[in-house]
C-alpha positions in Angstrom: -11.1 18.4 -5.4 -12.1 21.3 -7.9 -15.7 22.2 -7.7 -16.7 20.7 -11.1 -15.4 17.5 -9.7 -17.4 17.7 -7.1 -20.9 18.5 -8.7 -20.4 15.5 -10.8 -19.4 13.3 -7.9 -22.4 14.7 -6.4 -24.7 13.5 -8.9 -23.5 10.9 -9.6 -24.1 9.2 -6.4 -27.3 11.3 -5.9 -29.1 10.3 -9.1 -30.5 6.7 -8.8 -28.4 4.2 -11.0 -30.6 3.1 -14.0 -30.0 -1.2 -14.5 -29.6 -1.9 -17.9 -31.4 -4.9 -20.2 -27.4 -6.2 -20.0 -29.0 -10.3 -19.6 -25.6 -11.3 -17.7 -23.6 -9.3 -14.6 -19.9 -7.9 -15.5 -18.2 -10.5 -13.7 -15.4 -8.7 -11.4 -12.9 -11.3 -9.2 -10.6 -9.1 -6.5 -7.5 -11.0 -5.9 -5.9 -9.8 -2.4 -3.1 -11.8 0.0 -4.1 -10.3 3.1 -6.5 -11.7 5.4 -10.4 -10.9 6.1 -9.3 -8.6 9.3 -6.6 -6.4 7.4 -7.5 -3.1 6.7 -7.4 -3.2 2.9 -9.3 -6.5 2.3 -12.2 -5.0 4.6 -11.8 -1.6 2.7 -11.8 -3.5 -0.6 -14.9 -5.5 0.7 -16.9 -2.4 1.6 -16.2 -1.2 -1.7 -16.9 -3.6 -4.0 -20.2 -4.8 -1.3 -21.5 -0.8 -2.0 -20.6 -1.2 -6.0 -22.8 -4.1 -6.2 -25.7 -1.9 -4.2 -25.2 0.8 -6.7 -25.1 -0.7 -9.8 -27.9 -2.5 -9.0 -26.1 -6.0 -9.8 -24.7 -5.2 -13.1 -21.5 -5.8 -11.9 -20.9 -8.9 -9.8 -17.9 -9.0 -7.8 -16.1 -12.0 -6.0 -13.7 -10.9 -3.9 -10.8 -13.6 -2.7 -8.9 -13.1 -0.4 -5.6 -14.6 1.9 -4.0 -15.2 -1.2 -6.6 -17.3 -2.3 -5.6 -16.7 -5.9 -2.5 -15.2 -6.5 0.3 -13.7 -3.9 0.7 -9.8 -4.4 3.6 -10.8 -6.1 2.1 -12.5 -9.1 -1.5 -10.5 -8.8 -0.5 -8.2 -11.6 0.6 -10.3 -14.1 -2.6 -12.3 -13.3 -4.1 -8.7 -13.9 -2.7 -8.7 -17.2 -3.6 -11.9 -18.7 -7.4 -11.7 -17.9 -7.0 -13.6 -14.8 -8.4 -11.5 -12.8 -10.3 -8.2 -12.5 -9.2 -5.7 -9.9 -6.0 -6.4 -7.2 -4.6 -3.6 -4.9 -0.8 -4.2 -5.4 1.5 -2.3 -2.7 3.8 0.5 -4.7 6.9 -1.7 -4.0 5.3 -4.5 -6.0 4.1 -2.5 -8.9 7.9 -0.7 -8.8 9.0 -3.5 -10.9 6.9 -2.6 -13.5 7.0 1.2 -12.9 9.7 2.2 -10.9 8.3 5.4 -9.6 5.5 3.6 -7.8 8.0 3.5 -5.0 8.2 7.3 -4.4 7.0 7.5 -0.9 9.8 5.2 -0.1 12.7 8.1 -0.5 15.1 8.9 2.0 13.5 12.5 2.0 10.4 10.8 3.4 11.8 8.8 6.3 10.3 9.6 9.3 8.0 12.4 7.9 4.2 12.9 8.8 2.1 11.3 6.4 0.8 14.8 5.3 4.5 14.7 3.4 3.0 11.3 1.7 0.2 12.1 0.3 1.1 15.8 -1.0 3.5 13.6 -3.7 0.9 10.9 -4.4 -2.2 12.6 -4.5 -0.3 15.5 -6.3 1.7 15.7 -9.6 4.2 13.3 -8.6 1.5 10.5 -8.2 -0.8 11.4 -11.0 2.6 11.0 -13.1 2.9 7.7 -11.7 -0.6 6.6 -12.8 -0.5 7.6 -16.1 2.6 5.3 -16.6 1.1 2.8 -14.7 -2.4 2.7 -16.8 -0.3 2.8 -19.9 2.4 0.2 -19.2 0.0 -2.3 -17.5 -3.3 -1.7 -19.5 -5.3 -0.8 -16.4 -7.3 1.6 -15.0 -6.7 3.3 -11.7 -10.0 4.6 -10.3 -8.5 7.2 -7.8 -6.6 8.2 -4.7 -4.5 5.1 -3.4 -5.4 2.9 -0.2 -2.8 3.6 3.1 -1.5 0.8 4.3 0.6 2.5 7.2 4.2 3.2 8.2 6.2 0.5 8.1 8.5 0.0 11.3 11.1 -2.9 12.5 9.7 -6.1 14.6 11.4 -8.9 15.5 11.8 -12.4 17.3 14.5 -13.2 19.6 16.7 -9.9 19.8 14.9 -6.5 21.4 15.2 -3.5 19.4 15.8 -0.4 21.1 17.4 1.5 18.9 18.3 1.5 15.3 21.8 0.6 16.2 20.5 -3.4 17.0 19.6 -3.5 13.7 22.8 -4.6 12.5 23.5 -8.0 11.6 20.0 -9.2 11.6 18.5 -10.8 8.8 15.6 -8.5 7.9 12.2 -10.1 6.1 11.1 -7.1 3.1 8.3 -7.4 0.9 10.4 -6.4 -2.4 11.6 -3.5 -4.3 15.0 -1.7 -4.2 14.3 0.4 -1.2 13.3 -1.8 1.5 16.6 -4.1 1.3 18.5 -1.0 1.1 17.3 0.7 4.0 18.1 -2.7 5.8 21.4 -2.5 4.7 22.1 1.1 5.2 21.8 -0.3 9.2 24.0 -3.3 8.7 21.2 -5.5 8.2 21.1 -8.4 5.8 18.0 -8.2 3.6 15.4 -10.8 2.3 12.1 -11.0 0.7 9.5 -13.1 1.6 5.8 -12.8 0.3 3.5 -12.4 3.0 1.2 -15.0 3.0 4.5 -17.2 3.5 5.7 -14.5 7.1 4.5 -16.9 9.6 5.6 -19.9 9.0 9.2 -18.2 7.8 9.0 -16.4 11.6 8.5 -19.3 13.2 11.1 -21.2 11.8 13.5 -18.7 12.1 14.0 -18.1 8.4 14.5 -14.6 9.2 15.3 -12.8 12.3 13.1 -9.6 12.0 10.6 -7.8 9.3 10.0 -4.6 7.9 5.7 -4.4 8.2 3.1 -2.1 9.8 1.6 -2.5 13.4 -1.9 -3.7 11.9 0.0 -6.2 9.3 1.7 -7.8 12.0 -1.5 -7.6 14.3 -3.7 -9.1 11.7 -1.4 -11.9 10.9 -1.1 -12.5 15.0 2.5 -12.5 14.6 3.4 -13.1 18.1 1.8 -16.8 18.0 4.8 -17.1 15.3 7.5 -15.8 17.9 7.3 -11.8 17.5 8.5 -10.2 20.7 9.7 -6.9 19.7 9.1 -3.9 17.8 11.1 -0.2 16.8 8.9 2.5 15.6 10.3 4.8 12.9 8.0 5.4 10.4 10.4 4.4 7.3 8.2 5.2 4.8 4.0 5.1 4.1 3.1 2.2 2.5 0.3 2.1 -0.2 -1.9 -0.2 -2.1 -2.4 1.2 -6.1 -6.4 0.3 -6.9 -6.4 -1.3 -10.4 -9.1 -3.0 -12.7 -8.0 -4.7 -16.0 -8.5 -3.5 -19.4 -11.0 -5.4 -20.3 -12.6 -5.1 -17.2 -13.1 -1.1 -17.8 -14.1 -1.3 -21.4 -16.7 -3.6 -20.8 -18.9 -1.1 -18.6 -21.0 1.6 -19.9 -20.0 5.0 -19.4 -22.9 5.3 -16.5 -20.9 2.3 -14.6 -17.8 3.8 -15.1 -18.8 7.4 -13.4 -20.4 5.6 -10.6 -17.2 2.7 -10.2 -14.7 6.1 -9.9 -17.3 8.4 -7.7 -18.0 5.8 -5.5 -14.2 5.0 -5.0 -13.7 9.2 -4.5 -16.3 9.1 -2.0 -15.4 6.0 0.1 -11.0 6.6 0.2 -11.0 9.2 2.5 -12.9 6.6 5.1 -10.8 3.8 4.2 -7.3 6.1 5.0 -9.0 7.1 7.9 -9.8 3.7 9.1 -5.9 2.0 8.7 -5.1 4.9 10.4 -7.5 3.9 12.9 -6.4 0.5 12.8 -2.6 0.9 12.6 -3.3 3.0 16.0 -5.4 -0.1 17.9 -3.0 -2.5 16.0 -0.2 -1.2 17.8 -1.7 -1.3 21.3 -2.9 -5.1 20.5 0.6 -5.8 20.1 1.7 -4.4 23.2 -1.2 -6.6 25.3 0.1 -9.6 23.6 3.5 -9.0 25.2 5.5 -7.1 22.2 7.5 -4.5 24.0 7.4 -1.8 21.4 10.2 1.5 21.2 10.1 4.6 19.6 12.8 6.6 17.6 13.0 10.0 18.8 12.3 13.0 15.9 15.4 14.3 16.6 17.1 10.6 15.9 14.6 10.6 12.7 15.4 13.7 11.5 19.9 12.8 11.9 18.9 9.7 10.1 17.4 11.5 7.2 19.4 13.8 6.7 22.2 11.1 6.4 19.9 8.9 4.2 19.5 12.3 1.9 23.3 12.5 1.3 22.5 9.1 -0.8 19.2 10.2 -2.2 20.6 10.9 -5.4 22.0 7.5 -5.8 19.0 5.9 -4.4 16.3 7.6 -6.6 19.4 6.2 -9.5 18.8 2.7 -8.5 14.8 2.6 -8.1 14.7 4.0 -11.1 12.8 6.9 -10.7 13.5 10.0 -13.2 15.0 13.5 -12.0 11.3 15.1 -13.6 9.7 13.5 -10.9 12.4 13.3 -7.9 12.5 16.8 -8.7 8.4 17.0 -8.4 8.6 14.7 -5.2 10.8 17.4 -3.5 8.9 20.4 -4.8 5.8 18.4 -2.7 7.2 17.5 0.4 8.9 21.0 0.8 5.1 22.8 0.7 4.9 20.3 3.4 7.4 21.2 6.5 
């Protein structure tokens, strides 16, 4: 953060928010689809609980959660068309709209510490993405993106060992290009389900295994819906884009917008830090409730990548993301390692 950034952040927080004669609240309804417990709808509540505080009431959020109002899959239209305010779609939802969205989800970044992650999307490659994304959609994006965690292999019936038992399974994604293809690149067969819907599909045997996080699976108490196993591999790191509507951000003053985007600066590094946090307690909750979790070995990650980089090219082809900013991605990741 350069310093000018931060003496404005700094007094902007600092200096007591003055409540205008406005005679109504800015009305401001959250949509999410994850529960109360999972790490983004308590970092979204937090937020928007402190936003309140600050403004002093002038903006009067509602946040609903569990998919209460729309699936993640339909939040952004609903973003679009005034139906809501502010949503926190993952990239590989928002890909379909920008495909570049889905960065962090190249073969370059399988297996690779999140430090590789967030050098592309708090760097160029992601304030690229934003600016398409805030011009495409009509939004706003108020800063840094929320972590949602790596996202591993669980399933039901059949242990998972290694990334060989993958094949043949039919594999739960939550959508994009990548996640079905990494699923097929092990012999898997791919399927997207929305996640409000993963329970009941487990426990029906819809699907044999999922592509999630420890804490998505721990929030959601996966194992009362059959899950038994899980293979740590760190496939890619999942993120939630913040986003408010158009009309939301034109309606506030210039005072409100400076504290709604200072107080978001101020709060993400917390909120990564806590589904960090999460992910790691998420993962041992899953183990005392009998999941029998293995790991991938670096040196297995690292064979796998660099076989998934011999298709890279064609991957980065079919999500859609330009060579300008494949090319900026690998410029990132390489100040990295």
């Amino acid at each position: 953060m350069a310093i000018g950034r931060r003496i404005i952040l700094g007094s902007a927080l600092a200096t007591p928010f003055i409540r205008t004669a406005r005679a109504d609240p800015i009305k401001l309804r959250v949509s999410l689809d994850t529960t109360p417990s999972h790490g983004r709808t308590a970092s979204i509540a937090d937020f928007l609980k402190k936003l309140e505080a600050a403004s002093q009431g002038e903006i009067a959020p509602h946040l609903f959660d569990s998919g209460q109002l729309f699936p993640d899959r339909d939040v952004i239209k609903a973003l679009v068309l005034g139906q809501v305010e502010m949503a926190a779609p993952g990239t590989w939802l928002v890909s379909a709209y920008v495909p570049e969205a889905d960065l962090a989800q190249l073969p370059v970044f399988y297996g690779q510490p999140i430090e590789a992650t967030h050098r592309a999307i708090d760097g160029v490659p992601g304030d690229m993405v934003n600016e398409q994304i805030s011009k495409k959609l009509r939004v706003k994006i108020p800063g840094r993106w929320i972590d949602l965690g790596f996202t591993n292999w669980y399933s039901t019936r059949k242990p998972l060992l290694t990334l060989a038992d993958l094949k043949g399974l039919k594999i739960r994604n939550s959508g994009g290009f990548a996640q079905p293809w990494r699923a097929q690149f092990y012999g898997a067969i791919p399927t997207t389900t929305s996640w409000p819907d993963v329970p009941l599909a487990l426990s029906q045997g819809t699907f044999d295994a999922l592509q999630s996080t420890n804490e998505s699976c721990a929030s959601a108490k996966l194992w009362d819906a059959g899950l038994r196993f899980g293979l740590i591999d760190h496939q890619f790191m999942g993120d939630y884009i913040p986003m408010v509507s158009e009309a939301f951000w034109t309606a506030l003053s210039p005072a409100l917008k400076i504290l709604f985007t200072d107080l978001w600066a101020a709060n993400i590094g917390a909120y990564r830090a806590n589904l960090a946090a999460a992910q790691e307690k998420a993962e041992k909750e899953l183990k005392a409730q009998g999941v029998k979790i293995a790991y991938v070995s670096p040196e297995e990650l690292a064979e796998q990548r660099r076989a998934m980089l011999a298709e890279q090219d064609k991957v980065a082809r079919e999500m859609k993301i330009s060579p300008e900013i494949l090319s900026r991605v690998m410029d990132a990741v390489a100040a990295t390692n």
